[in-house]
C-alpha positions in Angstrom: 70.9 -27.4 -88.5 73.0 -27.7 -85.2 71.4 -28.2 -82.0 74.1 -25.2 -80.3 76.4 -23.0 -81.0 79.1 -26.1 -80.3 77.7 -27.9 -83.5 77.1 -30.8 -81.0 73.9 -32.4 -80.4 74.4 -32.9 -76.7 72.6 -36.3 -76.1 70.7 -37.6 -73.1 70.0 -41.4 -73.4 67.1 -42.2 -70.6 67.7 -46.3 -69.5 71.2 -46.7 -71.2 71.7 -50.0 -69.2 69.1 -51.5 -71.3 69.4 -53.4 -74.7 68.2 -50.5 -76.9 70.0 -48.1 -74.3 73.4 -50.2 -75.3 72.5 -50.3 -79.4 72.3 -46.5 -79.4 75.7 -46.6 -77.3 76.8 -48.3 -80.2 75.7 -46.6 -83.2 76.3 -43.1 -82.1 79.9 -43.6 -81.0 80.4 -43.1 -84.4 78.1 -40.0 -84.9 80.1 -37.2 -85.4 77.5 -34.9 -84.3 76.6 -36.8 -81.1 78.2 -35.9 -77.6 76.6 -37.7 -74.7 75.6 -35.2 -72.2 74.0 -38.3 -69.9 73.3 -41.8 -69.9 70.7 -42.9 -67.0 70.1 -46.1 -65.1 68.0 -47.4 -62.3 69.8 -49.6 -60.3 73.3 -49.5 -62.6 73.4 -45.5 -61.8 77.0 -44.9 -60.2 79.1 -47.2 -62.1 80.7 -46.9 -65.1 80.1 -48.3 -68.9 83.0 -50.7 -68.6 81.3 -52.9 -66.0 77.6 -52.9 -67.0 78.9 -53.6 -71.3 82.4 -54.6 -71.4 81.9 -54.9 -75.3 81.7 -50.6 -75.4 84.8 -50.1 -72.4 86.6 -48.6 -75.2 84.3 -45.9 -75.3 85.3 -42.4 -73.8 81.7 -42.1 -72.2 79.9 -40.5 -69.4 79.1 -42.7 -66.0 75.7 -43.9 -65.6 73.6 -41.6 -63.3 70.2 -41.1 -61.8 66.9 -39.6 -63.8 67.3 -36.2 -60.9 71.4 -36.0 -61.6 70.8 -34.8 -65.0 71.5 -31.2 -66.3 68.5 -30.8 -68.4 69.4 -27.3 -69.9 72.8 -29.2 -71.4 70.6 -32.0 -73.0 69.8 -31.4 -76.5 67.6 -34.9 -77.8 66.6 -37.5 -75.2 66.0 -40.5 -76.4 63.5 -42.4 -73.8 64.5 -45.9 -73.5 62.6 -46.3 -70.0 60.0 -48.4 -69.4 55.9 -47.6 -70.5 54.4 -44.8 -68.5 57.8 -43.4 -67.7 58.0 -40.6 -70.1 54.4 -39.0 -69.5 55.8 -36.6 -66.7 59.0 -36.1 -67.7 58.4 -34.6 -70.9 57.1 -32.3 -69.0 59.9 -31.4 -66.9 62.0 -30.8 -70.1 62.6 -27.5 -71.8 60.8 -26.7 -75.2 63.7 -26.7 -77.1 64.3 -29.9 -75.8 63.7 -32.7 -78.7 62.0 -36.4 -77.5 62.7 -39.5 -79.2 60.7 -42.4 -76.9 61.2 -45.9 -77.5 58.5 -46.7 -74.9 54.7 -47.0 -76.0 53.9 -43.4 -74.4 53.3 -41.8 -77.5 52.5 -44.6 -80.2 48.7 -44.5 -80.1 46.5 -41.4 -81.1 43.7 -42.5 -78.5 44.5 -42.5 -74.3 41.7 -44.6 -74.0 43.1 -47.2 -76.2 47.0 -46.7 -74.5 44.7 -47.0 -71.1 43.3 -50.4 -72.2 46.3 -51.8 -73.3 49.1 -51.0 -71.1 46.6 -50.8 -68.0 47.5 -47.2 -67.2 46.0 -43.5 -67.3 48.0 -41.4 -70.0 49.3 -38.4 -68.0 49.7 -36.1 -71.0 47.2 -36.0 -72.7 47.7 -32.9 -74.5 51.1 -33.7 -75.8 49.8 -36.9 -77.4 48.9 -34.8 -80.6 52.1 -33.6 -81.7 53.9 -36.8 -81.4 54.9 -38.2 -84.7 55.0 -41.6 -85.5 58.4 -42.8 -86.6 59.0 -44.4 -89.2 60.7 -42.3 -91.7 59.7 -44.4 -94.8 56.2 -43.2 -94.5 56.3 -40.1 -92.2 59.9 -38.4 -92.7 58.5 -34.6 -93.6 56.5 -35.1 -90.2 59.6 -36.5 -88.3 61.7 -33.5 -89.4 59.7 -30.9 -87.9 58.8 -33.1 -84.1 59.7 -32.3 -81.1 58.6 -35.3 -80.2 59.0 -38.8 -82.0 57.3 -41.8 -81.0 59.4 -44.8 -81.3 57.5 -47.7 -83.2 57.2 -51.3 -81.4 59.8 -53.9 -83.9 56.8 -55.9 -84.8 54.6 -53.2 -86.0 57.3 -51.7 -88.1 57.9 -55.2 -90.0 54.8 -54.9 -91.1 53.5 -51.5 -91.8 56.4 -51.1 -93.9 55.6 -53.4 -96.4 51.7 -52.8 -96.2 50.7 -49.2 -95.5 52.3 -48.4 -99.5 49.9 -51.1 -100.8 46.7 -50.1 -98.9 47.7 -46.4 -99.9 47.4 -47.9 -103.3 44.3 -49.8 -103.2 45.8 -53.0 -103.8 45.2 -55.1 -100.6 42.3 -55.6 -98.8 42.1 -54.2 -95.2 40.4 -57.1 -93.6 41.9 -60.3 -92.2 45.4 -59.6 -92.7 47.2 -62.1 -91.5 50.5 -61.5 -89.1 52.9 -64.5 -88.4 55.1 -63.0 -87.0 58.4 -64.4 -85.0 61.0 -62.4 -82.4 64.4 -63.2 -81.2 64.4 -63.0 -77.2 65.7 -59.5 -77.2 62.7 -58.2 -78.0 61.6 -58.9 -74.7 64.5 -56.8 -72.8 66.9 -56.8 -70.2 65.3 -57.2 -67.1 65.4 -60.6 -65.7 62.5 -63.4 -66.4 61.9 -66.7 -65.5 60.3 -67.6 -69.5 63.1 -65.7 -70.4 65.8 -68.2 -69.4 67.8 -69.9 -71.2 66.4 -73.2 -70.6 63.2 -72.1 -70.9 64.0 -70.6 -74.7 66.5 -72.7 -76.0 65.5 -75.7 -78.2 61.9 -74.6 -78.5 59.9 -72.6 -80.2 56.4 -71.1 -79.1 53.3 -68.5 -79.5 52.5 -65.9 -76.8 50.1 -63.1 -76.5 47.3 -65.1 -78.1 44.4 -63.1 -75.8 45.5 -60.3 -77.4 49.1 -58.5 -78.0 50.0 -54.5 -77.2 51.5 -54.0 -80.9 47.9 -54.8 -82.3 46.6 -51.5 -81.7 49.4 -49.8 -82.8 49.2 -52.3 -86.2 46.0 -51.5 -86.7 45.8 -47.7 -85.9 48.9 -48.0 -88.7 47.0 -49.7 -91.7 43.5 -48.0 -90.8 44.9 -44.8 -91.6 46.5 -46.2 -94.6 43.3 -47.3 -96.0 41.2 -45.0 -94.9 39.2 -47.0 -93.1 39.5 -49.6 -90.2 41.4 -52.5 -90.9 41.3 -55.5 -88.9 44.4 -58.0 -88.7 45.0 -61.4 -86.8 48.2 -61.1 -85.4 50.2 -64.4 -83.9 53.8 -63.2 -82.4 56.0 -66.2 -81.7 59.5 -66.5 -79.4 62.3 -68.1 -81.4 65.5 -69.0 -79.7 67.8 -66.7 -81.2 69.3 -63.0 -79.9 67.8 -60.7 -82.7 65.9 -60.4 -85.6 61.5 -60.4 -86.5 60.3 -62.3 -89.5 56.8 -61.5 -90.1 54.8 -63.5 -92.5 51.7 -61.2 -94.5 48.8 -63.2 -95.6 47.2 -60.3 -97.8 43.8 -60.5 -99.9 44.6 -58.8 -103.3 41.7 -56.3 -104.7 41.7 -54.8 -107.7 42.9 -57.0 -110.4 45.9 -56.9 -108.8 48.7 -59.7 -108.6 51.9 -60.5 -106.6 53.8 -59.2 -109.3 51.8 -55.8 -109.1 52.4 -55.8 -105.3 56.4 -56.0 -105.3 56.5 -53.7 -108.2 54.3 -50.9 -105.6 56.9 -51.8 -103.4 59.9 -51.4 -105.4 58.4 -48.6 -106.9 57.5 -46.6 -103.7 60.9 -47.5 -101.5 63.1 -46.7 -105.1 66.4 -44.7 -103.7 65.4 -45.4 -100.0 68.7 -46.6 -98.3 67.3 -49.0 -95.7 64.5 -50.5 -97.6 65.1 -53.3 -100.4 62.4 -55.1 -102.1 64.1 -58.3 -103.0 63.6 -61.0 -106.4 60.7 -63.3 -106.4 63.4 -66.3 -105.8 64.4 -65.0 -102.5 63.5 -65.8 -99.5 64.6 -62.6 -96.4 66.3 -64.2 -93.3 67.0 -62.6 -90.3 70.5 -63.1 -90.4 70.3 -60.9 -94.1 69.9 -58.0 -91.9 71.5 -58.6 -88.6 73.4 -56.1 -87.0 71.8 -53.4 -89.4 69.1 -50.4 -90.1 67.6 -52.4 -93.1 64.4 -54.1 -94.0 63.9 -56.8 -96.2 60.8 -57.2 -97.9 59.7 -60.4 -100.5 56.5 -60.6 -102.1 55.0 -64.1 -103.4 52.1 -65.6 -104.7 48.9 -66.9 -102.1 48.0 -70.8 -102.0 44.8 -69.4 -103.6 43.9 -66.9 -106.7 43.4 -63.7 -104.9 45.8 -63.6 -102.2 49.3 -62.8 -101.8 52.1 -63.4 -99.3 54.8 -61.3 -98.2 58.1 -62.0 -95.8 59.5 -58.9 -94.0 62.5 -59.2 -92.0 64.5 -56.8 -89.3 66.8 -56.4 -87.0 64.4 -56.0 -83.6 66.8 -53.4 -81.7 68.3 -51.5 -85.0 65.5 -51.0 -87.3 63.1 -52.2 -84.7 64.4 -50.0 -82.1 67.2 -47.7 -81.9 68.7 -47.6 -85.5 65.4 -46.2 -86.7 65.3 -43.7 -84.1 68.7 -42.6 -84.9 67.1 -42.6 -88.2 65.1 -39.7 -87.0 67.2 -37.7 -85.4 69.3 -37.4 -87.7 66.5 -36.1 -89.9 65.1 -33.6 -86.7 68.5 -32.0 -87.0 68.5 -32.1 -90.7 71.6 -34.3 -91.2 72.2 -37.2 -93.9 69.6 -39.8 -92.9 72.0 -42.5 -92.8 74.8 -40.8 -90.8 75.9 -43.5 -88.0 73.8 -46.4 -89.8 75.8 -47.2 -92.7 77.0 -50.8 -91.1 76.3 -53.4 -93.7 74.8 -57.0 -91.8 76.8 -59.1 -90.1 76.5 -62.5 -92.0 76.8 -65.4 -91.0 
């Protein structure tokens, strides 16, 4: 269904000078049901696309403006790409018809107490949290359809709920001590300038962070609990490689009953069959990140454990497209009930 009587979904994108604000840029250029009512900034606001992302200045697109220049009643979807705690009030401030697609963590955990003690600050709407819907259309799309508002998954947490919540559904994976390796290009990290985040502190090294305890682990968890019906509990290692894009998360999964490796992939194969983004891929390959960069899809392996009774599994994405802002295009298009894959057909980019 069209958002107006123009047939246009008029489009605000919130934080357009960021990363994910410039990989929505570029997949709905080529949307043809997307016009860009407004794209924000913070300190960019005033200039024009051109200068802030010369690789889009042959875009016809709006300049960047503040949050209070925008004309909410010509805004059809927002997509939220501002940072955590930004969205609470502003959601507010939006008309009903208005649809919400955050890729903050605003709206990723059920409990405000939990979102308190992990982003170290007081949930201001409280009573919206329950109508969010999770998004990941694999495992939620009737849900994502009907939302007003969507919220955005973290990149790690969708590498791996992807290829576990079908087999703890199932029965065939045990929901304690799951194992997460899991490992980030720098863009996960965003824009916004960092001393850890130079180049000479990331290039030609490779290292562990967020080993006191990570943000996505509550969202992991909250995830695969509900999957199993019961809490799960997962160790969870995310690591910084030196590269631009792309997660490769590493399962260590203990198998229950009877069940094999072999079982495992054919769950998977079986559950994702006619899914466009999702392949599960021959015991004798291994998913890389560049197999998927550039792209909406998710690669998923499935081997045998070092022991009888456990099992492995290698999941890889692209961290801003199916991590981030492919998947959320993902949803709208399925909000506005339009071809899932309109705008995300791009095969990888290889090498």
């Amino acid at each position: 269904m069209a958002a107006n009587d123009s047939g246009d979904i008029r489009t605000a994108i919130l934080g357009a000078s960021g990363y994910t604000g410039a990989e929505l840029l570029r997949l709905l250029a080529r949307h043809p049901d997307v016009r860009f009512s407004a794209l924000t900034a913070g300190r960019k606001a005033g200039q024009t696309i051109d200068r802030v992302f010369p690789h889009l200045a042959s875009l016809d697109l709006p300049h960047l403006v503040g949050l209070d220049d925008v004309e909410w009643e010509s805004v059809d979807v927002v997509f939220g790409c501002l940072p955590h705690g930004s969205m609470h009030d502003l959601v507010r401030r939006l008309p009903e018809r208005v649809r919400v697609i955050d890729l903050s963590a605003d709206f990723r955990l059920r409990d405000p107490a939990v979102y308190a003690r992990w982003y170290g600050l007081e949930h201001k709407a409280t009573d919206l949290q329950p109508e969010a819907v999770y998004g990941i259309p694999e495992l939620y799309r009737d849900a994502i359809a009907a939302a007003r508002i969507v919220a955005g998954p973290g990149c790690y947490p969708t590498s791996v709920q992807v290829p576990l919540v079908p087999l703890l559904e199932a029965g065939m994976i045990s929901a304690d001590g799951i194992i997460i390796d899991a490992k980030s290009g720098v863009s996960g990290a965003g824009r916004a300038a960092r001393e850890e985040m130079l180049h000479g502190e990331v290039s030609e090294g490779f290292h562990a962070y967020g080993l006191g305890g990570h943000r996505h682990e509550p969202e992991i968890e909250q995830g695969l609990s509900a999957a199993a019906g019961r809490a799960a509990n997962v160790c969870f290692t995310p690591h910084l490689l030196p590269m631009n894009r792309g997660i490769l998360s590493t399962l260590y999964v203990t198998l229950e009953g009877g069940a094999t490796a072999d079982d495992l992939r054919a769950e998977l194969a079986r559950r994702f069959a006619g899914e466009p983004f999702v392949r599960v891929v021959p015991p004798e390959v291994s998913p890389a990140t560049r197999h998927v960069r550039g792209s909406n899809h998710i690669l998923i392996g499935v081997y045998e454990g070092r022991f009888p009774g456990q099992a492995r599994l290698v999941s890889v994405i692209d961290n801003l497209v199916k991590g981030a802002s492919g998947q959320l295009v993902q949803c709208m298009n399925l909000m506005f009930g339009l071809p899932e894959t309109r705008s995300l057909d791009q095969l990888p980019l290889f090498p």
